[in-house]
C-alpha positions as CSV (number, residue, x, y, z in Angstrom):
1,X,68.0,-4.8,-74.6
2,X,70.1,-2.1,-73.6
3,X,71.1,-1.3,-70.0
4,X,68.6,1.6,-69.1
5,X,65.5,-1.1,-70.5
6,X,67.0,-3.8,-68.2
7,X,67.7,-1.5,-64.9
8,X,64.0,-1.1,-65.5
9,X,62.5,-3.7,-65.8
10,X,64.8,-5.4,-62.6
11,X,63.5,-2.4,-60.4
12,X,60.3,-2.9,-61.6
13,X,60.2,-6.3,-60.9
14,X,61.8,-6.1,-57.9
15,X,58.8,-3.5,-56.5
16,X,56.0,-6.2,-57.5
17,X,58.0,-8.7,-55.5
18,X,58.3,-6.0,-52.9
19,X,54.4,-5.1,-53.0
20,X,53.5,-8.9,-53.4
21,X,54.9,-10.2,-50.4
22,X,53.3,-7.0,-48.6
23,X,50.0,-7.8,-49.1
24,X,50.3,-11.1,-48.9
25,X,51.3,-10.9,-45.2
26,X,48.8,-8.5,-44.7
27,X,45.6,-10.9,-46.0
28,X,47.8,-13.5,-43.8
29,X,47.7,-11.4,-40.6
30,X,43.9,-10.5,-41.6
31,X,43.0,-14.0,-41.4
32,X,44.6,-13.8,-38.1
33,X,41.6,-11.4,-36.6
């Protein structure tokens, strides 16, 4: 795997983490209401 492939694939699963977490607090502060 060359460099460019892994930079990639660490940003890319660093934004699902990113996006995860968001939505996750926001069906947490839904159940809030």
């Amino acid at each position: 795997m060359n460099l460019q492939a892994q930079l990639k694939t660490a940003m890319d699963s660093q934004l699902n983490n990113y996006y995860f977490s968001f939505f996750m607090r926001k069906s947490i502060e839904a159940k809030d209401f």
